[in-house]
Backbone as ProteinMPNN parsed JSONL, in Angstrom:
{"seq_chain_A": "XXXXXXXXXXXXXXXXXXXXXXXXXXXXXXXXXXXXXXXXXXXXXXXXXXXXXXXXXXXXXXXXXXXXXXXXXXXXXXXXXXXXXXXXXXXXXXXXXXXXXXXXXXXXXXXXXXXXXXXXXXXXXXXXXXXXXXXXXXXXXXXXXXXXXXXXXXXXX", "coords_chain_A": {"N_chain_A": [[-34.66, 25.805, -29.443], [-33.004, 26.051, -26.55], [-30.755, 27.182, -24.088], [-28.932, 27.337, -20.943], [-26.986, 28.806, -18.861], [-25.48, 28.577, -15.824], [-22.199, 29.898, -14.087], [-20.925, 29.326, -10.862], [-19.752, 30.729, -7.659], [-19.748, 29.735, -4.558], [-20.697, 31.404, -1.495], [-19.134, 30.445, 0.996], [-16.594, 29.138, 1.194], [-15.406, 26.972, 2.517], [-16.614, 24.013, 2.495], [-18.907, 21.161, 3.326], [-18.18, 18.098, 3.458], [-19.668, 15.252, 1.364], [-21.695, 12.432, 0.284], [-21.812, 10.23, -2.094], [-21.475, 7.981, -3.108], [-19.206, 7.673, -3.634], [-15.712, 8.31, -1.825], [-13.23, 10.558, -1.577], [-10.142, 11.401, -0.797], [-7.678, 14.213, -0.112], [-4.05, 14.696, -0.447], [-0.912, 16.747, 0.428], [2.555, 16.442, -0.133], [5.281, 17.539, -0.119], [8.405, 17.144, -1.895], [11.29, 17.896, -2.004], [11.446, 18.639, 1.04], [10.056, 18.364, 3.973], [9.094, 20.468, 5.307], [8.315, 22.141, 3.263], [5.28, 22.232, 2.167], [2.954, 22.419, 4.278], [-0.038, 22.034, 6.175], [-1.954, 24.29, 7.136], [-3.683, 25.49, 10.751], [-6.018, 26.029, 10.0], [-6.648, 24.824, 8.465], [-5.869, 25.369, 5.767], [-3.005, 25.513, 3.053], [0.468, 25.804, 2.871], [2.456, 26.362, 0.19], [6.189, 26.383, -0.566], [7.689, 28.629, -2.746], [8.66, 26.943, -5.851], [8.602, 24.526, -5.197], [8.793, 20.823, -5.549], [5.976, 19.271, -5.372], [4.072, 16.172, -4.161], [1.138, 14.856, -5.01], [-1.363, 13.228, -3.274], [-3.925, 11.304, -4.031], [-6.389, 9.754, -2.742], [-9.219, 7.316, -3.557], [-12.455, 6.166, -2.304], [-14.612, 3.37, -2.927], [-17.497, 1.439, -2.238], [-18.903, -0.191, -3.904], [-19.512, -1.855, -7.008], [-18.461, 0.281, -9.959], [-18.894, 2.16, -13.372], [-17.423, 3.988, -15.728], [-15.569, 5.615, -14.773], [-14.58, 8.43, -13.587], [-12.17, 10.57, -12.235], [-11.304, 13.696, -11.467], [-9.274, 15.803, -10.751], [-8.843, 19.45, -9.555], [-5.743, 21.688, -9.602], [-4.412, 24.045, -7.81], [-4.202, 27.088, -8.272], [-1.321, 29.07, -9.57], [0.444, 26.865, -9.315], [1.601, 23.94, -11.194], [0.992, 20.73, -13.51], [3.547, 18.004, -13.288], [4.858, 16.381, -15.663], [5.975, 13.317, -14.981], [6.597, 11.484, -16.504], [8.112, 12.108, -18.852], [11.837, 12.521, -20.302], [13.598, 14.22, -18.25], [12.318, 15.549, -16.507], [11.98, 14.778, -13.558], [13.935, 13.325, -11.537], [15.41, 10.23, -9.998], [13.05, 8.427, -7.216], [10.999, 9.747, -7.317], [8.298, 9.072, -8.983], [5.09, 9.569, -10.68], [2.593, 7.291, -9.496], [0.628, 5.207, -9.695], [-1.845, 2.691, -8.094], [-3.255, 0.529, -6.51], [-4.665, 0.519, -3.776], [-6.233, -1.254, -2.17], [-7.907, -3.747, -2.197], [-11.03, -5.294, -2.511], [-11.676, -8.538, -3.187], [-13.749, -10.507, -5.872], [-15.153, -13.507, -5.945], [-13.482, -14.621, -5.129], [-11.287, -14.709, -6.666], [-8.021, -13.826, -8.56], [-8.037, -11.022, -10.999], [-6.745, -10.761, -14.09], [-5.674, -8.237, -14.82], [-5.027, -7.191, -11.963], [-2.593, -6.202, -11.191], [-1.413, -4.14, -11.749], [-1.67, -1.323, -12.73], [-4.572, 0.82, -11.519], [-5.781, 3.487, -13.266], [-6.878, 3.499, -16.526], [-6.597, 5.816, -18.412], [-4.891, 8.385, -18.335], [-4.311, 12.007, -18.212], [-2.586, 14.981, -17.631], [-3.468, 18.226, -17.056], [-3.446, 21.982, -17.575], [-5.257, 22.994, -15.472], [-5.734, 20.874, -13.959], [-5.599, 17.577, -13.04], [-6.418, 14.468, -14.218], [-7.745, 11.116, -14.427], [-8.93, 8.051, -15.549], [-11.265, 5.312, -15.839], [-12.842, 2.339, -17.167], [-14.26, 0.173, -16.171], [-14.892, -0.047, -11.961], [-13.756, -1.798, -9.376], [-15.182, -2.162, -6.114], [-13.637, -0.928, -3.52], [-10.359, 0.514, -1.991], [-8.823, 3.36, -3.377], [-5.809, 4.061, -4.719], [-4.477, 7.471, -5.86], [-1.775, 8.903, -7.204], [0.16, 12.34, -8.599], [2.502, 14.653, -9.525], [3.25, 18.201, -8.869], [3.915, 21.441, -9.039], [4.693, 24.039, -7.092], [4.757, 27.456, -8.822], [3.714, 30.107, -9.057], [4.297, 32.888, -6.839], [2.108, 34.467, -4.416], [-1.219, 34.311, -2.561], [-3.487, 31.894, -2.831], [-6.184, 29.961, -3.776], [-7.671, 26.669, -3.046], [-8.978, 24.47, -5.226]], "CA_chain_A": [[-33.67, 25.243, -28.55], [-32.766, 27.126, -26.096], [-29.575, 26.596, -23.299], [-28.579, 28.31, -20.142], [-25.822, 28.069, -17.914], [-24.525, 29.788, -15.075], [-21.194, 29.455, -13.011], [-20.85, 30.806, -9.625], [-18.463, 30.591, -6.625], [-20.277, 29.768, -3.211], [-20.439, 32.105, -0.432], [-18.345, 29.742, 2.116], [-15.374, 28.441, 0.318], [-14.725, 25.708, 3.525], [-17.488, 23.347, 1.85], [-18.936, 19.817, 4.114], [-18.102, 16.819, 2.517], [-21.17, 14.379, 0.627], [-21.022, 11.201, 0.194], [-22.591, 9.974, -2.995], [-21.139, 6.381, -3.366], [-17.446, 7.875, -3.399], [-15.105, 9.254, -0.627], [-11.985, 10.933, -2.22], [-9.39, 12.289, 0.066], [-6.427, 14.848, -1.162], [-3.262, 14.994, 0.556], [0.19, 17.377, -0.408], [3.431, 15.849, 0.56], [6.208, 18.031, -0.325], [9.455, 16.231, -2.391], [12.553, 17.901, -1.453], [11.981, 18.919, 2.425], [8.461, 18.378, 4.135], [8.382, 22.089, 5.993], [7.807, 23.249, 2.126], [4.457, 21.681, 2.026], [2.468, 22.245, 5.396], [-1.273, 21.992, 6.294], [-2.392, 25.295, 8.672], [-4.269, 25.158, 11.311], [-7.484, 26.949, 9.394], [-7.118, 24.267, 7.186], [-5.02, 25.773, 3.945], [-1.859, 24.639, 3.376], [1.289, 26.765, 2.461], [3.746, 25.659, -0.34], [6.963, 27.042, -1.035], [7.407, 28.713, -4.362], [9.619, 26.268, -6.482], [8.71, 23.281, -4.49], [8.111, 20.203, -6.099], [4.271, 18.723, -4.467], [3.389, 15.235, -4.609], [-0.226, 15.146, -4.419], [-1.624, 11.85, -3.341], [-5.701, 11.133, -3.641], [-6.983, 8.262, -1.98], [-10.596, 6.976, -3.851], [-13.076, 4.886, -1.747], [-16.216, 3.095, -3.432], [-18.294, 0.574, -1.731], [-19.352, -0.868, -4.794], [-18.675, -1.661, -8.198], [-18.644, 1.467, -10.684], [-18.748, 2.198, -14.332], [-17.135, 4.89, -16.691], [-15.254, 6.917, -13.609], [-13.477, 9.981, -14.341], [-11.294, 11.66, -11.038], [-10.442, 15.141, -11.805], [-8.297, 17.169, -9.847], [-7.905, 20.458, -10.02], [-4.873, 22.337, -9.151], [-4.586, 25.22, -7.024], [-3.579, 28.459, -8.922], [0.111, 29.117, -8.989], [1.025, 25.525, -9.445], [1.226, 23.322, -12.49], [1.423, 19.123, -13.017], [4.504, 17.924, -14.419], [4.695, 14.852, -15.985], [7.102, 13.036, -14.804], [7.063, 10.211, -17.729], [8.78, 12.925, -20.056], [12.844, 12.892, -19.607], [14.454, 15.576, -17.762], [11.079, 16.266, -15.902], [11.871, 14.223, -12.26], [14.754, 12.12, -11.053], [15.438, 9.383, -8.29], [12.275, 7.824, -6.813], [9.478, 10.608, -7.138], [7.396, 8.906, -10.475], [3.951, 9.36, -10.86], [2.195, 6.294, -9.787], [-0.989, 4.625, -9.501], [-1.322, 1.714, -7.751], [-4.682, -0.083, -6.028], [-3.762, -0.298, -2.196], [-6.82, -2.523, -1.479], [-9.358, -4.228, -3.004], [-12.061, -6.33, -2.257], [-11.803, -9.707, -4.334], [-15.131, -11.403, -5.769], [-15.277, -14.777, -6.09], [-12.555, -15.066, -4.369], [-10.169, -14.93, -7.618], [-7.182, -12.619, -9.143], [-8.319, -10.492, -11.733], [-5.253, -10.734, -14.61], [-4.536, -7.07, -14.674], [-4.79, -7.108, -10.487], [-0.656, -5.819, -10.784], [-0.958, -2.745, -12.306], [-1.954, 0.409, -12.093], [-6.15, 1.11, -11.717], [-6.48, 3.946, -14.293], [-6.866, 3.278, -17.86], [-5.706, 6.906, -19.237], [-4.225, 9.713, -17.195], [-4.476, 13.203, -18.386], [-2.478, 16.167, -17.046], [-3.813, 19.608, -18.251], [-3.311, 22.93, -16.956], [-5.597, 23.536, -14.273], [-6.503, 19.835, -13.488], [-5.37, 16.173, -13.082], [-7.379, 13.349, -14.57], [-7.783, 9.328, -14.629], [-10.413, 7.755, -16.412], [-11.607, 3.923, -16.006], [-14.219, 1.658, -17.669], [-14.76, -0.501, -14.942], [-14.023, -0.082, -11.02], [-14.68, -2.766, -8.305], [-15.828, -1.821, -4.617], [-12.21, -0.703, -2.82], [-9.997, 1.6, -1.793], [-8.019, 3.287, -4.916], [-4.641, 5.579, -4.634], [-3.152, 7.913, -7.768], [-0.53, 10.106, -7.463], [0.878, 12.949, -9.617], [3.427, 15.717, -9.144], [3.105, 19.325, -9.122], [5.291, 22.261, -8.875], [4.63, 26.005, -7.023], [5.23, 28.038, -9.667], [3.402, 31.693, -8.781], [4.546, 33.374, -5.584], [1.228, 34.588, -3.456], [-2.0, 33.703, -2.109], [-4.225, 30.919, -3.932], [-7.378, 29.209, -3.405], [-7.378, 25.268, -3.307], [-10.797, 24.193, -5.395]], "C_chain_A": [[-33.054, 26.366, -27.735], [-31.669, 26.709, -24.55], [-28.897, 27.604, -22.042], [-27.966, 27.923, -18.867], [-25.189, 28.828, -16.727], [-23.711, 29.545, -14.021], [-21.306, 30.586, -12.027], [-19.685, 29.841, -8.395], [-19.629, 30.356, -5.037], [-19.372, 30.816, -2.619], [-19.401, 31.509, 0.5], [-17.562, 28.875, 1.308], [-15.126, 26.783, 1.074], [-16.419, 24.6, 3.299], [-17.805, 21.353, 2.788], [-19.01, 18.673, 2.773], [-19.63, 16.01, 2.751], [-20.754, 13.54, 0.418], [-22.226, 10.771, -1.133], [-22.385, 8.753, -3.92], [-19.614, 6.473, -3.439], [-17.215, 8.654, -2.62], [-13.897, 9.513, -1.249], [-11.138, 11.627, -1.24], [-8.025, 13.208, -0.774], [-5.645, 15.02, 0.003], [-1.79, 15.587, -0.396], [1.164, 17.119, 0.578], [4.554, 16.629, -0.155], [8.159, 16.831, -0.494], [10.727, 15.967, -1.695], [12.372, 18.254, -0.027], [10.167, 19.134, 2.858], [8.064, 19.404, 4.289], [7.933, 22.93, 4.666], [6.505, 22.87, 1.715], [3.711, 21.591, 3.84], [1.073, 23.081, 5.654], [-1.468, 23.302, 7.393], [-3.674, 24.943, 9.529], [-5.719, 25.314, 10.952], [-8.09, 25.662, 8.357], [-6.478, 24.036, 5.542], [-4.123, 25.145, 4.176], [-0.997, 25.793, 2.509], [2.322, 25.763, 1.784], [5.01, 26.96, -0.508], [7.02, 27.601, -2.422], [8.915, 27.813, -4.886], [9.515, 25.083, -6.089], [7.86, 22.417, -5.542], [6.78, 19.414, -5.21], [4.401, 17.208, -4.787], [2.029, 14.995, -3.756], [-0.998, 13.462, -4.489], [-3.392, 11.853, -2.549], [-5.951, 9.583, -3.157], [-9.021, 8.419, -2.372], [-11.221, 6.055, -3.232], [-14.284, 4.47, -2.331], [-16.342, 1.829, -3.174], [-19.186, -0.357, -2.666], [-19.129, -0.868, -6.097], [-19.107, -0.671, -9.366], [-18.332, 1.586, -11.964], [-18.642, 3.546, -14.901], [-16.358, 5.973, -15.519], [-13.96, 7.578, -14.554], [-13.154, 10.972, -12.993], [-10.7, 12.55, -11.627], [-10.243, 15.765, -10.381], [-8.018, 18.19, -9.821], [-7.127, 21.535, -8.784], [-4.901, 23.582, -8.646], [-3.714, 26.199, -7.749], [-2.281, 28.713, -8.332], [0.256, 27.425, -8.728], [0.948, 24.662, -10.895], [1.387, 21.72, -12.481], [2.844, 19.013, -13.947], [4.309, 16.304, -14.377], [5.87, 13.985, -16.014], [7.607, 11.284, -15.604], [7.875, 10.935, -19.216], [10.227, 13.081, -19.392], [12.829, 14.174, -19.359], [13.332, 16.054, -16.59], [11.343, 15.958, -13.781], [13.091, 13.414, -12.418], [14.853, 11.545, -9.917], [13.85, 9.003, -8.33], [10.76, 8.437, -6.781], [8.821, 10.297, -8.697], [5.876, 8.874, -9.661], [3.532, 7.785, -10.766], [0.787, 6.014, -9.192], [-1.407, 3.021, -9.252], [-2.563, 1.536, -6.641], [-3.784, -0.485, -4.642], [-4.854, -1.442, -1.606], [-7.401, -2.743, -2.004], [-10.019, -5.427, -2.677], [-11.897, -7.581, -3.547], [-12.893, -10.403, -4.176], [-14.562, -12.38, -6.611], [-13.857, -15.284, -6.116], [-10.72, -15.435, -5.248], [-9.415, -13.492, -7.927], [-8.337, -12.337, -10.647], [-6.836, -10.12, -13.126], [-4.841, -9.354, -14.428], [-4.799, -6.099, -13.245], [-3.498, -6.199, -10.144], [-0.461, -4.808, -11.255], [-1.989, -1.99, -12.029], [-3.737, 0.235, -12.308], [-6.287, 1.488, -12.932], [-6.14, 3.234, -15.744], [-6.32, 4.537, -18.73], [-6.002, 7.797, -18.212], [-4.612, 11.184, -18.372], [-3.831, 14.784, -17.62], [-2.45, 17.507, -17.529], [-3.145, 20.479, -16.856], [-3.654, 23.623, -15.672], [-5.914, 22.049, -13.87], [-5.337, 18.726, -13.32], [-6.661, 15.408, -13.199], [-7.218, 11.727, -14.833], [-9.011, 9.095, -14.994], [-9.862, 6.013, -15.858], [-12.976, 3.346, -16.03], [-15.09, 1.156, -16.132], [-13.891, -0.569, -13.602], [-14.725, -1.0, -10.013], [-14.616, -2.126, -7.152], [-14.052, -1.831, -4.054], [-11.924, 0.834, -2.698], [-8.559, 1.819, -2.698], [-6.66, 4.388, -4.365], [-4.062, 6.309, -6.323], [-2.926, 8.869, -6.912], [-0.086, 10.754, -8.776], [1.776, 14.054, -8.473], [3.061, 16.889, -10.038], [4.461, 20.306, -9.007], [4.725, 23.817, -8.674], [5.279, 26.83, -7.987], [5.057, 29.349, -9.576], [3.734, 32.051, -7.33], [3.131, 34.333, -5.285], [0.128, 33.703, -3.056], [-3.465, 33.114, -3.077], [-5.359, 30.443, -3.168], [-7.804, 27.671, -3.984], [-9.075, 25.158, -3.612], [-11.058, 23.076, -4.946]], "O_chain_A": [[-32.668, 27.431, -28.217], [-32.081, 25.707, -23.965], [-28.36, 28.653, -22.398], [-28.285, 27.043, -18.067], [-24.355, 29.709, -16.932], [-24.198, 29.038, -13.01], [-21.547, 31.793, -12.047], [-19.125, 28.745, -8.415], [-20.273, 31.371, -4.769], [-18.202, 31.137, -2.825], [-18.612, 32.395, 0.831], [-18.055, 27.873, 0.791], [-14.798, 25.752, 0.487], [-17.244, 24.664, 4.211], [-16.917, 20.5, 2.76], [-19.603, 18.54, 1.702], [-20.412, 16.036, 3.702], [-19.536, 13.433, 0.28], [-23.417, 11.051, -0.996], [-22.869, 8.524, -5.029], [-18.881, 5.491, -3.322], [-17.949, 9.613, -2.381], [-13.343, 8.456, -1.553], [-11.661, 12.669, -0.845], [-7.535, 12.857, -1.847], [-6.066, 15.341, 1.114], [-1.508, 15.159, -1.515], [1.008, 17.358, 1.776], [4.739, 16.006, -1.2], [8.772, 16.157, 0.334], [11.224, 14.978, -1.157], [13.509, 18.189, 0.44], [9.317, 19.804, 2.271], [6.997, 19.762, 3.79], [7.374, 24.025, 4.729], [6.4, 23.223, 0.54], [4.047, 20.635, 4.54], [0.929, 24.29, 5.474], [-1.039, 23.126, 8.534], [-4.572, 24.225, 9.088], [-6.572, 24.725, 11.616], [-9.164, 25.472, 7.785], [-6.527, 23.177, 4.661], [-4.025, 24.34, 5.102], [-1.523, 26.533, 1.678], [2.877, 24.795, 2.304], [4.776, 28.167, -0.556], [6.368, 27.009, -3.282], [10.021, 28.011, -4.384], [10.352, 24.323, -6.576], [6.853, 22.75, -6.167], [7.164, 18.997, -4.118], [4.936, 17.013, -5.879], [1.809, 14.945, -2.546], [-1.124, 12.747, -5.483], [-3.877, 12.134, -1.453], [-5.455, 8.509, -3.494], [-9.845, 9.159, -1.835], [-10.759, 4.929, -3.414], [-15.17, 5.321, -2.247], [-15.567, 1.007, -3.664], [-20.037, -1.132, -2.228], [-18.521, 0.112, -6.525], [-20.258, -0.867, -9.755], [-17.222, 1.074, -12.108], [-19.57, 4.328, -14.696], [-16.7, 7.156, -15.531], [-13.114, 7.415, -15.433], [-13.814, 11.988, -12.772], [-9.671, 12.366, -12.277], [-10.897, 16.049, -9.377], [-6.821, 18.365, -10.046], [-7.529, 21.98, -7.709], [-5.647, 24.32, -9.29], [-2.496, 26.026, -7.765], [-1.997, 28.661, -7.135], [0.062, 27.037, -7.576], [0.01, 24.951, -11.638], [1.916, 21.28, -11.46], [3.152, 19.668, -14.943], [3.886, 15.454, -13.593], [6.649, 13.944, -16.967], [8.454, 10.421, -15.376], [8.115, 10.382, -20.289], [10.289, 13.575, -18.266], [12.262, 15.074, -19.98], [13.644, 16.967, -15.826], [10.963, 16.75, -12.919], [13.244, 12.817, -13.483], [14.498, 12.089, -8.872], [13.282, 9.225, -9.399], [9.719, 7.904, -6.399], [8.835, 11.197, -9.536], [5.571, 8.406, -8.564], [3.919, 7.002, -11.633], [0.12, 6.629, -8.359], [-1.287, 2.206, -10.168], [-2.778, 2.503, -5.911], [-2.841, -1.244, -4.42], [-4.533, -2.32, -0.805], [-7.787, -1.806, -2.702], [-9.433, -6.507, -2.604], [-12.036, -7.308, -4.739], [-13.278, -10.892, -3.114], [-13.813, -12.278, -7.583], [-13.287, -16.078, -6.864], [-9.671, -15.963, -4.878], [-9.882, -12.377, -7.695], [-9.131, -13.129, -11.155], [-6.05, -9.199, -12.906], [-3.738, -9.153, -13.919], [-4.812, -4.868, -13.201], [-3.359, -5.592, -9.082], [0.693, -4.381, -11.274], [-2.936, -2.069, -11.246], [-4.141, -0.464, -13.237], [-6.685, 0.721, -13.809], [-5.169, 2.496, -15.914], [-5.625, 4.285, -19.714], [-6.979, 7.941, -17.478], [-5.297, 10.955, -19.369], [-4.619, 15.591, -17.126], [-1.579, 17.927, -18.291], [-2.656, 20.112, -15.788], [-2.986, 24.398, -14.987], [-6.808, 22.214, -13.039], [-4.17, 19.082, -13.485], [-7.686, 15.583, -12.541], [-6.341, 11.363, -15.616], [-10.0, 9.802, -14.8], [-8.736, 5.588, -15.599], [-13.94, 3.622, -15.317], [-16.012, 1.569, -15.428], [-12.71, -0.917, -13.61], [-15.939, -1.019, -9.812], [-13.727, -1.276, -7.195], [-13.36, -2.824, -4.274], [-12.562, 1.846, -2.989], [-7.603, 1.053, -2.813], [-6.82, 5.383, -3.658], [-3.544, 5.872, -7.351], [-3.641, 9.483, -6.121], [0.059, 10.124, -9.823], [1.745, 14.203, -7.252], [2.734, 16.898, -11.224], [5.646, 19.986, -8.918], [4.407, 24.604, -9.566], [6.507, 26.868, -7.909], [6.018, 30.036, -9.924], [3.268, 31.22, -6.55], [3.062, 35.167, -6.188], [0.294, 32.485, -3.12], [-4.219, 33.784, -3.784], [-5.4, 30.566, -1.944], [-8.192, 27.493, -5.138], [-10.033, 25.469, -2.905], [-12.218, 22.664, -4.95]]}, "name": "protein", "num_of_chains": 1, "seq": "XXXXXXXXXXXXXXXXXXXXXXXXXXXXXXXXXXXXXXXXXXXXXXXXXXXXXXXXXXXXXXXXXXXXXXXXXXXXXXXXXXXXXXXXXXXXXXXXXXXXXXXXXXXXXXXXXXXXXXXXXXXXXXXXXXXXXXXXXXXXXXXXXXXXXXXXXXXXX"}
């Protein structure tokens, strides 16, 4: 038995999007004041250090999907906080997850239509994660919150 593995970093970091039955978009919306959260013209995006992030993915799939798993991972110098633990967030910024469209077959509700897509969340250290058994053909949103925590220059994976 024999096993061999090897990680590497591409040459060109600015990478063309694939389409391979899902379209995922990432967007960083800054909590307390937008100018601490802003996209450059190159492309990057500059946070403040101390700023809280809310990072909002938008999932698209054209058909119906089994066992999905969206990971996220976080850009060095930042961490997730979980804002279902007291003391962590107050006022109106919760983590949520919440189906903005969906295609309905056979023309009926689905009982748990009213809540949230994923089935279990996950926020680690370098990542964000949602897991679900089964997903139907739509367009999906989750949100979490982050927080600049290292002061210099990072590289968004």
């Amino acid at each position: 038995y024999y096993r061999i593995a090897l990680n590497y970093a591409p040459s060109n970091l600015q990478l063309n999007a694939v389409n391979y039955g899902f379209k995922v978009e990432r967007t960083y919306v800054a909590i307390n004041d937008s100018s601490h959260a802003q996209k450059q013209s190159d492309g990057t995006w500059k946070f403040k250090l101390g700023e809280k992030i809310k990072v909002i993915l938008i999932m698209t799939t054209t058909q119906r999907r089994y066992h999905i798993a969206l990971v996220d991972y976080l850009p060095a110098g930042c961490e997730p906080l979980n804002t279902k633990l007291k003391g962590t967030l107050t006022g109106d910024t919760q983590s949520s997850v919440t189906r903005s469209n969906r295609n309905l077959y056979y023309s009926g509700c689905r009982p748990y239509s009213t809540i949230g897509w994923t089935e279990h969340e996950n926020l680690r250290d370098e990542r964000a994660e949602a897991f679900r058994s089964l997903l139907w053909s739509g367009v999906y949103e989750w949100t979490y919150v982050m927080r600049a925590t290292c002061a210099g220059t990072f590289i968004i994976p």
